[in-house]
N, C-alpha and C positions, 0 to 999 in steps of 0.2 A: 529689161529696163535697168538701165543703174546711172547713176551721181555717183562723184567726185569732189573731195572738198582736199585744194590744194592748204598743207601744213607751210610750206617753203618751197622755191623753186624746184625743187627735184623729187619731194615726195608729197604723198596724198593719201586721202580715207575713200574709202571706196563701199559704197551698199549694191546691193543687186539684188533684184527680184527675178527668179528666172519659172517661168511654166513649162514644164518639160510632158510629151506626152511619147509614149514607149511601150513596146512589145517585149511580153516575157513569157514565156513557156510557164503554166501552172502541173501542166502533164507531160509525158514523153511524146505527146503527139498533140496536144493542146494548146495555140496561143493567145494570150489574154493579152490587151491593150488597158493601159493604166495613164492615169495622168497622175502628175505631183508639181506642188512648189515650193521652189526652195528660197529661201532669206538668206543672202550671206553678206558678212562684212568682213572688212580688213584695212590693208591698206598697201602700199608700193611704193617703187619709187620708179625717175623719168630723167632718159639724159635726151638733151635736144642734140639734133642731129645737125643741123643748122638751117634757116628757113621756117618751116612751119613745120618741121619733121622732127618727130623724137620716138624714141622707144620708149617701153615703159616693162616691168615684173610686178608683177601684184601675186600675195597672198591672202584667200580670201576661206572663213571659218562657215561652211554651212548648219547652219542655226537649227535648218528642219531635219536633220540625216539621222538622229536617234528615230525617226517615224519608221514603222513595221514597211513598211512601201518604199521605202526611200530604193531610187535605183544604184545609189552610188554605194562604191564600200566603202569609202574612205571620206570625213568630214572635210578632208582641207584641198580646195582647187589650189592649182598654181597655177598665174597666165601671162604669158606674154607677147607682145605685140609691136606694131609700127602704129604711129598716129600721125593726122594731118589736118592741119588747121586751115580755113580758108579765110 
């Protein structure tokens, strides 16, 4: 789940709540199923393509990744995308 709160035509703040559930070896022969969620915010920016079409880059700061569990190694996603309005 995430919102978007447009600043100006081309860029934006972005929250995300994401539930992630994941398989990890606790053993050399052991795997254990973990869930986690992570808070992240940030924000991007968006060029229209023309139409209802634009792209978009967002960088987003994961809130919960100092947690012992966390499955990511690194706090900061990058993403980007095509989007389409109807």
């Amino acid at each position: 789940m995430f919102t978007r709160y447009s600043l100006s035509p081309g860029v934006f703040l972005e929250a995300d709540v994401e539930s992630l559930t994941y398989e990890h070896y606790v053993s050399s022969t052991q795997k254990e199923s973990s869930g986690f969620i992570s808070f992240l915010i940030g924000g991007g920016v968006r060029s229209h393509l023309g139409g209802n079409a634009s792209v978009y880059v967002s960088a987003l700061y994961n809130l919960s990744w100092d947690e012992p569990d966390s499955p990511y190694d690194d706090p900061w996603t990058i993403r980007a995308g095509v989007g389409f309005g109807f």
